[in-house]
N, C-alpha and C positions, 0 to 999 in steps of 0.2 A: 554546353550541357550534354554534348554526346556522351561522355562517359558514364553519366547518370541512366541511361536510355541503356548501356551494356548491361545485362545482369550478370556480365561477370567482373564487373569494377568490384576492386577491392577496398579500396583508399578511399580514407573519411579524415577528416579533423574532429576532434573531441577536446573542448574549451570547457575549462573546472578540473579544478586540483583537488575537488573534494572526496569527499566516501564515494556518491557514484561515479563522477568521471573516472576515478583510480579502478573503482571495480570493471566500469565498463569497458575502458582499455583494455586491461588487463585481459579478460574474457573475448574479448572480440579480436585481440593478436591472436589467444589460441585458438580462435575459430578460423583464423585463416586473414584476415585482413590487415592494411597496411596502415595502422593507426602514427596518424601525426600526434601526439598528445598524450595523456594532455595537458593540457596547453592553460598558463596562465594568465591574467587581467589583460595584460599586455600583449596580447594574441597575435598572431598573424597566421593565419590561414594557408598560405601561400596559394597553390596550385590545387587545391582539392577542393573537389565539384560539390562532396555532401559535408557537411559541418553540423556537427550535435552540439549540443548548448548544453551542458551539464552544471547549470552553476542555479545561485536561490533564484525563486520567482521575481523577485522586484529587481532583479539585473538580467533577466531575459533580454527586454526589449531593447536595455542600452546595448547590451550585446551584441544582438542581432543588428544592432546600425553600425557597429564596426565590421559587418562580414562582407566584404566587396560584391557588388549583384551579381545576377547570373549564377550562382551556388544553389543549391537545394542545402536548406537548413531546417534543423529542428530541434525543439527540444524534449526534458523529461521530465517536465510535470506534468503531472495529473489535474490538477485543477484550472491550469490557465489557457486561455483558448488562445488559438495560435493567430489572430489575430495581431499579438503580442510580437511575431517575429516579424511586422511589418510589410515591407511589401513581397520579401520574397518569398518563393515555391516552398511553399513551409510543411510541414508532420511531426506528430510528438511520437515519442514512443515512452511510455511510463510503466517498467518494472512492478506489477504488483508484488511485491516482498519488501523488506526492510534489507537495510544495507547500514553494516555497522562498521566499525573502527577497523575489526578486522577481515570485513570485507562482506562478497555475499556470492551464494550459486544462484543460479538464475535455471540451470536445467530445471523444466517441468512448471515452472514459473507462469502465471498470467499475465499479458502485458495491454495495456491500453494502448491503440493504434488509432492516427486520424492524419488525412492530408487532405491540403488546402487542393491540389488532384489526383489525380489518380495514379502518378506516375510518383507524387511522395507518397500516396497512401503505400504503393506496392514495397518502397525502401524504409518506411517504417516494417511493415511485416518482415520482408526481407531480413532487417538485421534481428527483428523478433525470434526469428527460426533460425536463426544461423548461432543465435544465443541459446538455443534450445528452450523457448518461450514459448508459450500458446497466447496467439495474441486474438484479443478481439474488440470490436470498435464500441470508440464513445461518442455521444455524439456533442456539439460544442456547449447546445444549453443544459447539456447530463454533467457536465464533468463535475462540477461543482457537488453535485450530490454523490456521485463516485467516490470521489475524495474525501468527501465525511466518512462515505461508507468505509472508505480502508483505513481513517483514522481511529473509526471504531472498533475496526477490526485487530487492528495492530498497538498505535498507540494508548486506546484507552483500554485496552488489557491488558497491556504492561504495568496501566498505574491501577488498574483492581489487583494484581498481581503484587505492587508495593503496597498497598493497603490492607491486603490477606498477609502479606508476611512481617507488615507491624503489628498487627494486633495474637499473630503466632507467637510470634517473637518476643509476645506481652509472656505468655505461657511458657517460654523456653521452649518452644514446639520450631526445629528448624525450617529453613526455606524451603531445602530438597524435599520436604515432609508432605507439601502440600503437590509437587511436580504430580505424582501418578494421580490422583482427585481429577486438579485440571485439565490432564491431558484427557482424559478419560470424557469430562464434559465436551471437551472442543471436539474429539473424535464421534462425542455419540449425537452432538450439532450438525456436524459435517453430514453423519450417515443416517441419520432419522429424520434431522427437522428439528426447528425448535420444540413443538410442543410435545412428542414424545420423547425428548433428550432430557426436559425436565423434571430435578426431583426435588428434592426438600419439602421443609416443614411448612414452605407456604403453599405448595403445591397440596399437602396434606391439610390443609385447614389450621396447623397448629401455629394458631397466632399467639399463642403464650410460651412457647419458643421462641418465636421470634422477638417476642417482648425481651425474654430473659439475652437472647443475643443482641437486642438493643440497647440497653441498661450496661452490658459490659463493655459496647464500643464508648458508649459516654463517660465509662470512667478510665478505660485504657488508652483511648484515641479519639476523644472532644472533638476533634477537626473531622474527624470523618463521618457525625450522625448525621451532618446532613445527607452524604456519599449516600449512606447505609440508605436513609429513609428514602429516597427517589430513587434507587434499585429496589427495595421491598417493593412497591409501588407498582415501578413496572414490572417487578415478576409477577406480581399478583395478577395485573391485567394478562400475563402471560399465561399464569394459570387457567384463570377465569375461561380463556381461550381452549387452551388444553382440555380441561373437564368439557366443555362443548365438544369438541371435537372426539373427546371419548363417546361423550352418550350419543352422538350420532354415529358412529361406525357400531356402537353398540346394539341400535335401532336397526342400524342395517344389517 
């Protein structure tokens, strides 16, 4: 395990043929290191001290019992505690961003970092920043809610995003139509806050709006009032928040 101990080892193994293993190869040759991979079901490791697990959560651990000991191993999800990689010097490093078919940047990127010591925590970071990532740690009983959070963050926005663009689409109103709307919410989330980034008709009290927008998802998109009704809901409580939080900076 000397060469994990250099910080100027460059050589890893990277096992998963998928979206991330292909990206993270990828990215990490141009960052400078000597990537074996990656590397299919049928793996062999050979000679290399660090080995990444790039493959689904429920093939981590069998994984991890093919990687011969004495390796520092780890993998990239986000929600499973590394536990998973058994007995050995284990670390996750989890990409906050989506990674799609055709690939992904990782410059400027969050990354969730954790080692079973302190010497995988540091090669989690390590390849954090050499990926041009800002990493920072989870702890093993968080991850689980991490991971909701990014699924909310990412995947259930993409499907308010197909569900804004079926019921456009009801209108002849295109996809691109709604891009500058959305971006504009996310960006003024990002830079305000929830409760002053929000606007609409329920933030205004106009519940007979929102009636007339409920009445048209029931006859355009039936499957989606339930959707619509439990976001009304919580934006309401979101509101409700908002208005407080106005009349007290108002007060003050």
């Amino acid at each position: 395990m000397s060469g994990v101990d250099d910080p100027g080892v460059r050589e890893l193994a990277i096992v998963g043929r998928g979206r991330v293993g292909g990206a993270l190869s990828a990215k990490l040759r141009e960052a400078g290191f000597d990537v074996d991979g990656p590397l299919g079901r049928d793996f062999d490791v050979g000679g290399s001290h660090v080995v990444l697990l790039c493959v689904p959560d429920d093939a981590i651990a069998s994984a991890a019992e093919r990687v011969p000991p004495g390796r520092l191993v780890g993998h990239c999800s986000g929600a499973t505690p590394l536990s998973a990689l058994g007995d050995h010097e284990a670390f996750s490093l989890h990409p906050l961003t989506t990674v799609t078919r055709e690939g992904a940047g990782f410059e400027g990127v969050g990354a969730a970092v954790a080692g079973s010591t302190e010497r995988a925590r540091r090669m989690a970071e390590r390849l954090a920043l050499a990926l041009g990532m800002a990493p920072f740690g989870v702890a093993e009983e968080d991850r689980a809610a991490y991971h909701a959070a990014a699924s909310v963050a990412a995947n259930f926005l993409v499907t308010l995003g197909w569900a804004a663009e079926r019921l456009a689409g009801s209108a002849d109103v295109p996809r691109e139509a709604l891009g500058p709307i959305a971006r504009a919410a996310l960006d003024n989330w990002l830079r305000l806050g929830p409760e002053r980034a929000l606007t609409g008709p329920i933030l205004r009290g106009d519940e007979a709006t929102v009636a007339r927008q409920r009445s048209a998802v029931a006859e355009r998109a039936p499957d989606l009032v339930e959707l619509f009704d439990a976001l009304a809901e919580a934006t309401r409580d979101l509101a409700d928040l908002a208005r407080a939080r106005g009349s007290e900076a108002a007060v003050a």
